[in-house]
C-alpha positions in Angstrom: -11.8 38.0 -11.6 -13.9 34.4 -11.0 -17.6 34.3 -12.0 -18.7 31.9 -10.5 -22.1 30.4 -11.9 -25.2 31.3 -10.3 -27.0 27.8 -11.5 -26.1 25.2 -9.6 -27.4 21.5 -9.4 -29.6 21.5 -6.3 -31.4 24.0 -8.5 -31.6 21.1 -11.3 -34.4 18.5 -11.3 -32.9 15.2 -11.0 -33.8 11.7 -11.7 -35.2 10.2 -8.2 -32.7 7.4 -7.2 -33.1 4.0 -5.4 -29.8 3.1 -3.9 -28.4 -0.3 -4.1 -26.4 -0.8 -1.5 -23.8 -3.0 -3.6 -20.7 -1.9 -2.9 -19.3 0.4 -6.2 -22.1 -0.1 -8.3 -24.1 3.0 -6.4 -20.8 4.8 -7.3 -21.0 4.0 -10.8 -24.8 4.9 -11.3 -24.4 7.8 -9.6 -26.8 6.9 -7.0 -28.4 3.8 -7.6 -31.3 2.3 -10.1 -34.3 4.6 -11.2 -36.4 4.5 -8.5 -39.9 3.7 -9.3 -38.8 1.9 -13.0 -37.7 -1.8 -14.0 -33.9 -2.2 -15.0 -32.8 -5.1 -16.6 -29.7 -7.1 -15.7 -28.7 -9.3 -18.5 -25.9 -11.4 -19.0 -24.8 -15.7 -19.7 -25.8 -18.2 -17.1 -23.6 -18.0 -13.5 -22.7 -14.5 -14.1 -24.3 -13.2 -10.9 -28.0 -12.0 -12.0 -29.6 -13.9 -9.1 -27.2 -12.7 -6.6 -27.5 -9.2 -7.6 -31.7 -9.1 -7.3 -31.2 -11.1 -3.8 -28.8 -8.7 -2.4 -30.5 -5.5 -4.0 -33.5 -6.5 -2.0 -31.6 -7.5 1.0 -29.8 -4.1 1.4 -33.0 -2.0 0.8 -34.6 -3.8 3.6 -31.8 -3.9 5.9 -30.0 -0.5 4.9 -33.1 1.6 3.5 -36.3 0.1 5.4 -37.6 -0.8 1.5 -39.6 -3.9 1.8 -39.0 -6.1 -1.3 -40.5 -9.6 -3.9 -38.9 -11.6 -5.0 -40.2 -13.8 -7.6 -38.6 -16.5 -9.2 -39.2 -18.7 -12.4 -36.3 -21.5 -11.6 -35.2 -21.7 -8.3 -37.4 -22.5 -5.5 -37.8 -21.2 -2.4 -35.5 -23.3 -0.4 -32.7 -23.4 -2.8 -32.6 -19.8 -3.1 -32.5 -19.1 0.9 -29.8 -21.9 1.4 -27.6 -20.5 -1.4 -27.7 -17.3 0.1 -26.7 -18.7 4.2 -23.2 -18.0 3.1 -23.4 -14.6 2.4 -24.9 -14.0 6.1 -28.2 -13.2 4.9 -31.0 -14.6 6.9 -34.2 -14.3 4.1 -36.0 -16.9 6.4 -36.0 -14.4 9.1 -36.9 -11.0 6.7 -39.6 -13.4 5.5 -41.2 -13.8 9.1 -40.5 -10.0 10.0 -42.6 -9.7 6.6 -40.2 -7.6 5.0 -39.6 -10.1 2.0 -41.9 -12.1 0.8 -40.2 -15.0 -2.0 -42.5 -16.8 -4.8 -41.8 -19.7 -7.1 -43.8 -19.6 -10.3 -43.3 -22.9 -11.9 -44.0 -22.7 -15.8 -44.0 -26.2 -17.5 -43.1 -26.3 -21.2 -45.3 -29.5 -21.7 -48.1 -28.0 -20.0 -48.5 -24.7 -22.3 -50.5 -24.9 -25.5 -50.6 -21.9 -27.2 -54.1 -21.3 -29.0 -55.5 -17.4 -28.7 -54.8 -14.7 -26.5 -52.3 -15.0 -24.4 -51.7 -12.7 -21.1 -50.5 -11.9 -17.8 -53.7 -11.2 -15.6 -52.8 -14.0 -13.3 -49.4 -12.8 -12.6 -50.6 -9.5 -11.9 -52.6 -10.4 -9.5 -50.6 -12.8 -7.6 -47.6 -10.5 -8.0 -50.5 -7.3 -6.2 -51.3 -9.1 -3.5 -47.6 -10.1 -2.5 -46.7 -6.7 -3.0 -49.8 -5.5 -0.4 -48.8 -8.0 1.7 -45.3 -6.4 2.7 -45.7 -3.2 1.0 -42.9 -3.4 -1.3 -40.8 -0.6 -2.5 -38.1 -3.4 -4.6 -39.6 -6.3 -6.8 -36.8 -8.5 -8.2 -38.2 -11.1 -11.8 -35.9 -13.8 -12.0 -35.7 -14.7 -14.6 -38.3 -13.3 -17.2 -38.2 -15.3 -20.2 -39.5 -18.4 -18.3 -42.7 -16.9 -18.5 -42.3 -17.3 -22.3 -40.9 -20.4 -23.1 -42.9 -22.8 -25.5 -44.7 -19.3 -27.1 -44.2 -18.5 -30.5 -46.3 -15.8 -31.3 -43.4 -12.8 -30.9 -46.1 -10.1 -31.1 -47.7 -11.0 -28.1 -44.5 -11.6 -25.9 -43.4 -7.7 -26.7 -47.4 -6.6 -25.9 -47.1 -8.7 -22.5 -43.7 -7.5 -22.1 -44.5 -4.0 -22.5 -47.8 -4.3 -20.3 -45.6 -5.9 -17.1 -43.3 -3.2 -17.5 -45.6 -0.4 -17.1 -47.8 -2.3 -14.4 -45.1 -2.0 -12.3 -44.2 1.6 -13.1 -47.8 2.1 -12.0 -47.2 0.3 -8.6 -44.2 2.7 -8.3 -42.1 -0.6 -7.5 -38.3 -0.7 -8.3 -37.5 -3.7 -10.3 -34.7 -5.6 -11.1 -35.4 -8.0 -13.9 -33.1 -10.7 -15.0 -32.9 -12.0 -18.4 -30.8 -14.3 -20.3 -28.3 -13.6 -22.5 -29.0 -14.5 -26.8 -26.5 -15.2 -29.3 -26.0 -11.6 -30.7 -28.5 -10.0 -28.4 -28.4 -8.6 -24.6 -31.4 -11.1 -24.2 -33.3 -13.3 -25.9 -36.5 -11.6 -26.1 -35.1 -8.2 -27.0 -36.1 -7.3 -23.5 -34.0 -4.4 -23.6 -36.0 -2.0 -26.3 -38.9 -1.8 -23.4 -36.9 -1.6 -20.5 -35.3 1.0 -21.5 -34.4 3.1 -18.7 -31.4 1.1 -17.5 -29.8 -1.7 -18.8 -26.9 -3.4 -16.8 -24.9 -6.4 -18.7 -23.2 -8.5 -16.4 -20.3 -10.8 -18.3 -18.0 -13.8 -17.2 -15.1 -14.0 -19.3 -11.7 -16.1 -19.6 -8.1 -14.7 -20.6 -5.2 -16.6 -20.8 -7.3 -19.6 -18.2 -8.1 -17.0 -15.8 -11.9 -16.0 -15.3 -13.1 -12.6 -14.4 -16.6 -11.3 -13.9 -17.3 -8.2 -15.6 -20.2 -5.0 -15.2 -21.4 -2.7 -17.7 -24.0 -0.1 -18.0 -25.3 -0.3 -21.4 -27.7 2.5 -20.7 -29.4 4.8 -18.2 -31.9 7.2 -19.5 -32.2 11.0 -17.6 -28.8 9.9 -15.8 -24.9 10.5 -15.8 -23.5 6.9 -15.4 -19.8 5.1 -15.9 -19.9 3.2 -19.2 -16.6 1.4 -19.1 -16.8 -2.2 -18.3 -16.0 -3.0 -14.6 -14.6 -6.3 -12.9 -16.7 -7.4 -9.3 -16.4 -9.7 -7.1 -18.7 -12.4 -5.7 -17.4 -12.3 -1.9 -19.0 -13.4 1.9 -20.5 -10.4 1.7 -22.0 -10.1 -1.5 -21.2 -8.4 -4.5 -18.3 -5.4 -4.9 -17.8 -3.5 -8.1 -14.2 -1.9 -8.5 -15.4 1.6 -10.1 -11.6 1.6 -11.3 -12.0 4.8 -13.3 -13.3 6.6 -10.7 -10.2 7.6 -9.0 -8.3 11.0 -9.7 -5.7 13.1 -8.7 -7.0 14.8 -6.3 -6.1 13.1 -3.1 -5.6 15.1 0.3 -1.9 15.0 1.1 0.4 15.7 4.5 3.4 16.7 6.3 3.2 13.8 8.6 6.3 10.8 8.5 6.2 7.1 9.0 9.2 5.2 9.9 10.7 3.0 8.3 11.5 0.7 10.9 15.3 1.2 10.5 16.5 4.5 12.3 19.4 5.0 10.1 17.3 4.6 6.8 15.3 7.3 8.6 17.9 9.6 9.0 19.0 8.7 5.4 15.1 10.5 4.6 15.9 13.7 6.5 15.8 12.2 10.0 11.8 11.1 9.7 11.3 8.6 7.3 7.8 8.3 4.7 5.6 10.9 4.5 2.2 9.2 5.2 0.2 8.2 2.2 3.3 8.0 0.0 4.3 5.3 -2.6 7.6 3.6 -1.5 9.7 1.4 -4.0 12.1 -1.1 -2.9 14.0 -2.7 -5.8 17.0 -5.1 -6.0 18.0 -8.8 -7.5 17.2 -12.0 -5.5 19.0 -11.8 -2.4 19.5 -8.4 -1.6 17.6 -8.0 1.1 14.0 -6.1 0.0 11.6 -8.5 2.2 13.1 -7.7 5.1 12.8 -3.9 5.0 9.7 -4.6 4.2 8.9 -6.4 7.4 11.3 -3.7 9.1 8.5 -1.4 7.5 5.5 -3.5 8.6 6.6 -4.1 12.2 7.1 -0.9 12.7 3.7 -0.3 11.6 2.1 -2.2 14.1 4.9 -1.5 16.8 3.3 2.0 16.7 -0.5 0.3 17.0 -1.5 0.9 13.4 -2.6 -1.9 11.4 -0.5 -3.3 8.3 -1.5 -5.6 5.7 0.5 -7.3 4.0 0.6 -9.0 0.1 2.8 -11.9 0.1 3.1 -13.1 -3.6 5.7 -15.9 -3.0 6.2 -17.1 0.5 3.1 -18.2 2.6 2.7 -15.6 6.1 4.5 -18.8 8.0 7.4 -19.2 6.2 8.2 -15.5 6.5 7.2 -15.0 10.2 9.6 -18.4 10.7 12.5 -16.3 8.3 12.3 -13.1 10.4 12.9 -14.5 13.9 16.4 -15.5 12.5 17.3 -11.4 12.4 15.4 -10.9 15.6 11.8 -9.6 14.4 9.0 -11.6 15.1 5.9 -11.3 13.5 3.6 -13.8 15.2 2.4 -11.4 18.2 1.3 -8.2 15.7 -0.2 -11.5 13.9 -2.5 -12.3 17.1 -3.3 -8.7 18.3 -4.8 -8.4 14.8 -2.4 -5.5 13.8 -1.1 -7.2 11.0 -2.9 -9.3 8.4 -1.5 -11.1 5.8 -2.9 -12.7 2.4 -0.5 -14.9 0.5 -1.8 -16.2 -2.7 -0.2 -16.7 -6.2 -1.0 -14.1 -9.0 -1.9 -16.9 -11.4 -5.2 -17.5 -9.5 -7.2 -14.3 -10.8 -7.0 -11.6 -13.1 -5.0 -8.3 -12.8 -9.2 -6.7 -12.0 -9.9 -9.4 -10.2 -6.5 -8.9 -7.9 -8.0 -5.2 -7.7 -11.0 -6.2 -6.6 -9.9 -8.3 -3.7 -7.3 -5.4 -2.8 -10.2 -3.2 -2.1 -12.2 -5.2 -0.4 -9.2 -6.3 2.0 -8.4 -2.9 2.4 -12.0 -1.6 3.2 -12.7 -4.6 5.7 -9.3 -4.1 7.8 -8.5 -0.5 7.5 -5.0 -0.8 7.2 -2.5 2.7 7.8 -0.1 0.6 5.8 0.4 -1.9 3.0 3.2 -4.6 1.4 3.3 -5.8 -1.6 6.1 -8.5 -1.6 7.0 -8.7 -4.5 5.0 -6.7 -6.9 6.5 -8.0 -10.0 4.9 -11.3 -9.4 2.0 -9.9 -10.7 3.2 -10.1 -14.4 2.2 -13.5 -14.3 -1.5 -12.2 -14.4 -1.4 -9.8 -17.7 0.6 -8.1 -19.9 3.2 -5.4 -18.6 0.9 -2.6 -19.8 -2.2 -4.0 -18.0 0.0 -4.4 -14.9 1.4 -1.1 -14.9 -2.5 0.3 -15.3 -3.2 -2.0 -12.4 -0.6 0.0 -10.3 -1.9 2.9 -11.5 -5.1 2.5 -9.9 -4.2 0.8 -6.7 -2.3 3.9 -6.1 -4.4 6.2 -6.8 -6.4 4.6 -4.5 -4.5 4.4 -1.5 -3.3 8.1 -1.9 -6.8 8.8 -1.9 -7.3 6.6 1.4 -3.8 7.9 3.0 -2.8 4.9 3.3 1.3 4.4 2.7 2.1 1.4 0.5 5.2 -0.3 0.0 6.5 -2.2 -2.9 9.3 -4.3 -3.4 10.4 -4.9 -7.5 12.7 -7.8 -8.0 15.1 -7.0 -11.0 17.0 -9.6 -13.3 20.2 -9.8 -12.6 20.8 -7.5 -16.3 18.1 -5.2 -15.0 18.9 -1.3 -15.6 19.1 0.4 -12.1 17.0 3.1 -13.5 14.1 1.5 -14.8 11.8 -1.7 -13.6 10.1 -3.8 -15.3 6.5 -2.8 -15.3 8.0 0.2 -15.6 6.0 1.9 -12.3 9.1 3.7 -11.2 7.8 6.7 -12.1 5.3 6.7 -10.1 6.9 6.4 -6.8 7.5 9.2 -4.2 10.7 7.7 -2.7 12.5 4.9 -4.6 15.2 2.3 -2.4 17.8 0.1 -4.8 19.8 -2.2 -3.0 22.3 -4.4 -5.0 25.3 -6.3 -4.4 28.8 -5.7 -5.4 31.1 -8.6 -5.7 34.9 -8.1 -4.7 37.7 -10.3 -3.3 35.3 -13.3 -3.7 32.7 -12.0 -1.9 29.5 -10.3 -2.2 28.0 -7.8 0.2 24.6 -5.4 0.4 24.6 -1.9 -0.6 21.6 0.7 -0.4 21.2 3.5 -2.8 18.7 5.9 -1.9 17.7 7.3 -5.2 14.7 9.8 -4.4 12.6 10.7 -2.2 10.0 13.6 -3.1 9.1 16.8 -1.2 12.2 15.6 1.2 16.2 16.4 1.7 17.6 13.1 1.5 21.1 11.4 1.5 22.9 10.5 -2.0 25.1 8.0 -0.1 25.3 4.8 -1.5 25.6 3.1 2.1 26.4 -0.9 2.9 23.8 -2.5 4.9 24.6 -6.1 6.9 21.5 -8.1 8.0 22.3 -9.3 11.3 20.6 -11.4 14.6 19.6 -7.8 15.4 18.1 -7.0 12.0 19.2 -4.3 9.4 22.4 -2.7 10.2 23.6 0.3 7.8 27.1 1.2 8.0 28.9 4.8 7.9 29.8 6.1 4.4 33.3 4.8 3.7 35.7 5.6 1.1 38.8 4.2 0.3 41.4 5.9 -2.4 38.6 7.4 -3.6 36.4 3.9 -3.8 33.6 2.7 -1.8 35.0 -0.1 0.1 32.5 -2.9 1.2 32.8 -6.5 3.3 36.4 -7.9 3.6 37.8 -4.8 1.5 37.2 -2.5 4.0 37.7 -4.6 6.8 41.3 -4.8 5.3 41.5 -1.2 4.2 40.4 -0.5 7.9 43.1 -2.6 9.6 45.8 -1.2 7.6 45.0 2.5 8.2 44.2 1.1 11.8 47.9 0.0 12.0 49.6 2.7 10.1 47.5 4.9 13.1 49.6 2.4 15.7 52.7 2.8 14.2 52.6 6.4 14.0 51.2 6.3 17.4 54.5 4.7 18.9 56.7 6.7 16.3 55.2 9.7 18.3 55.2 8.1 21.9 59.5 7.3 21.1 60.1 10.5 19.8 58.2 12.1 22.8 60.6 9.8 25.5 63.8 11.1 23.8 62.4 14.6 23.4 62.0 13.8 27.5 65.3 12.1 28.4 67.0 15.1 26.4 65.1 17.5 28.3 66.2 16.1 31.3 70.1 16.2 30.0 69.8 19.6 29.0 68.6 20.3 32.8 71.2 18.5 34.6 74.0 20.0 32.3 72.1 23.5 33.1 72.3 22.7 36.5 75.9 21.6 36.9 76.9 24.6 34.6 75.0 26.9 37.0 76.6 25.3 39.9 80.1 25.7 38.9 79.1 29.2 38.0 78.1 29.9 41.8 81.5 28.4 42.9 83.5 30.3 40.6 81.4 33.5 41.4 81.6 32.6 45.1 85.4 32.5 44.6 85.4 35.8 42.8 83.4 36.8 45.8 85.9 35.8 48.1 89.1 37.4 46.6 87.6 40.5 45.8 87.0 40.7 49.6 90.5 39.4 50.0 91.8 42.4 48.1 89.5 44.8 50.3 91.1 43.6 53.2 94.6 43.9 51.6 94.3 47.7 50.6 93.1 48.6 53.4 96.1 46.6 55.8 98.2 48.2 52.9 97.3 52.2 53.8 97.3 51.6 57.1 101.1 50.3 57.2 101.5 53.2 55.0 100.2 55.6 57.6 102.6 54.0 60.3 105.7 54.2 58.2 105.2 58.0 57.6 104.8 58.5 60.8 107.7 56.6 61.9 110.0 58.3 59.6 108.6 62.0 60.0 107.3 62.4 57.0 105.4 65.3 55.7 
């Protein structure tokens, strides 16, 4: 019996939310930032602060009708709307709808001389009457220890500190405030003991020469939160956080198949091909063949108007378009109609997280039903084998949970163990292709070993496949003396069972003329035989009536002689 419990969390008081709008980092806060309190974002200079309190405001204005302030300490005003044009956020024009309202506080070292009190009366009140003026829900500081610098007196930094913070708790505004990043310390000021309810650290960081932006959530008070560090992107629109750790297994999954593109490695799969939102593997050594079922799979794709993208790790979009016109698939119209979408870059350019990060975005901004990765042991080059297989890992996950199929080729050293890979992601994969070579009478020619395909009845064939003008051609299973015959072998091994055939053939067609010209003897020797046996019974015939006529001439002379000579 299930008990089911009778408190659930609707019943449950929960902390009142201001959502972002940043893509992931709602996600990982479960919501957003504590609506009516300051958080701090902290991290080292060009980390993405800024951009984070321009584009919180900007989505609560555009997304949640919150008016916001924005005040800054560094920038001006100009600078900070021009830097933000690319991002296709008009501030100009949210400024004259008097929705945002932007303020430059210049504070000049030189000009400060610190004697007595010292407070923040002024800012208050030029901060209020921005506020009134667009009734604010968001306030963004950037950044806050300008309003410090040339002060010495720590004591009344922390009492100032302290007073902003709850000033603006009083106004009920939701503030974002930036701070710099100290030497051992989330900030220099220690800004984080007073804003206490939620600290984010944002961090830029370089492995092995390549840089990768990073998110935490040091702490959120009266909230469940994610507190592993996650990579995000600065993109055109804005910032994306990968919540990597998010994803479980618990994706939806279906009955419905996918072609492959090639209708005899579809009947190979039980007649249908992929089960949508499955993980295909295609592995070989150079040569054998795996981008092109991967275009075969991609065409197919967008032959049947879904959209494909496609991850091209070591040939640029052109140079593989121009490759598959020589097998007779072309490319460039899916290209135009905008069913297919490539992005060709080299894996040394970001991260393993930062690779991630762009995956998703591409993926969320063209909705693909399908996706290549050509090859996906490129992406070595990015991190160690363990981080890559992780990265897998999650981009899976991820497109189970999307139902989106994905398709990975794997290219193998030459030494390579058919039953493992590299990265060691085989495991992972609902149907797994190998194609290798085999090399034979100076020759080497394609073969295709199907070696699972989960949830399926597939064929255990190892079959030969020849890339022709007309594409991928798979060839019937053939064996010969109890070998699989391939290329010039079997095209030898054919022609000699194709003439032994031939000379049995006219063996049969001989025997059946003699078989004829004998039967024909037999009936003109029947016939003659029957013929001579008609005359001879004709002449039997004749003398039997001879004899007939002779007895009876007989008894009648008989009878006249008696007569003649009285005879009783």
């Amino acid at each position: 019996m299930v008990i089911q419990n009778t408190t659930t969390k609707s019943n449950q008081k929960s902390l009142p939310k201001s959502p972002t709008g940043i893509q992931g980092l709602d996600e990982i806060t479960a919501g957003g930032l504590p609506q009516g309190r300051p958080t701090l974002v902290c991290g080292a200079a060009g980390c993405g602060k800024t951009l984070m309190g321009i584009e919180f405001l900007v989505r609560g204005i555009t997304e949640y009708g919150e008016p916001g302030v924005f005040i800054c300490f560094e920038e001006n005003p100009e600078e900070l709307i021009q830097n933000v044009t690319s991002l296709g956020w008009d501030l100009e024009q949210l400024i004259l709808d008097k929705q945002l309202a932007i303020d430059h506080i210049q504070i000049d070292p030189q000009e400060i001389i610190e004697a007595g009190s010292y407070d923040l009366e002024g800012l208050f009140l030029r901060i209020g009457l921005m506020v009134d003026a667009v009734k604010a829900k968001r306030i963004v500081l950037d950044t806050i220890e300008s309003l410090f610098v040339g002060l010495s007196n720590a004591a009344i930094i922390r009492a100032e500190l302290r007073r902003l913070f709850n000033w603006l708790k009083q106004k009920g505004l939701t503030a974002i405030i930036t701070g710099e990043q100290g030497e051992k310390t989330l900030t220099r000021q220690g800004l984080e003991e007073y804003v206490s309810d939620c600290v984010i650290k944002l961090d830029q960081r370089i492995y092995e020469e390549l840089a990768t932006r990073r998110l935490q959530i040091i702490k959120y008070r009266g909230s469940q939160h994610g507190s592993n560090e996650y990579p995000f992107l600065i993109t055109d629109d804005g910032i994306s956080v990968l919540p990597i750790t998010s994803i479980g297994l618990e994706h939806q999954v279906t009955t419905e198949r996918i072609s492959s593109g090639i209708p005899r490695l579809d009947s190979m799969l039980g007649g249908n091909g992929f089960f949508r939102g499955s993980s295909v593997l295609v592995t070989g050594t150079a040569g054998t063949g795996k981008s092109t079922i991967a275009c075969h799979f991609a065409a197919e794709t967008c032959r049947q108007g879904e959209r494909c993208l496609y991850i091209a790790l070591e040939e640029a979009p052109q140079q593989i378009i121009r490759n598959m016109r020589s097998i007779g698939l072309d490319l460039e119209p899916y290209l135009q109609q905008g069913l297919l979408n490539f992005q060709a870059f080299r894996p040394t350019a970001y991260g393993l997280e930062m690779h991630l990060v762009n995956l998703h975005h591409w993926i969320q901004k063209f909705k693909p039903s399908t996706v290549v990765i050509d090859p996906m042991s490129n992406l070595i080059l990015s991190g160690t084998i363990n981080q890559t297989k992780m990265f897998f890992m999650r981009l899976i996950d991820f497109l189970k949970s999307q139902q989106i199929t994905v398709l990975l080729t794997n290219l193998i050293p030459g030494h390579g163990l058919i039953n493992q890979t590299e990265i060691g992601v085989s495991s992972l994969m609902d149907t797994w292709i190998d194609l290798h070579t085999l090399e034979s009478n100076g020759e080497r020619n394609r073969l295709l070993n199907l070696l699972k395909s989960r949830g399926m009845e597939h064929s255990n064939q190892v079959r030969e496949f020849l890339i022709t003008k007309q594409g991928v051609e798979l060839l019937d299973v053939y064996l010969g003396q109890g070998n699989v015959l391939t290329g010039s072998a079997r095209i030898i091994q054919e022609a000699q069972e194709k003439l032994a055939a031939n000379q049995r053939q006219r063996l049969l067609e001989q025997t059946r003329r003699e078989l004829e010209y004998k039967e024909k003897l037999v009936s003109t020797q029947i016939s003659a035989l029957q013929a001579e046996l008609a005359a001879e019974q004709e002449e039997f015939r004749i003398l039997t009536e001879q004899e007939t006529i002779n007895s009876q001439n007989l008894r009648q002379y008989s009878q006249k002689l008696a007569q003649l000579r009285k005879a009783d």
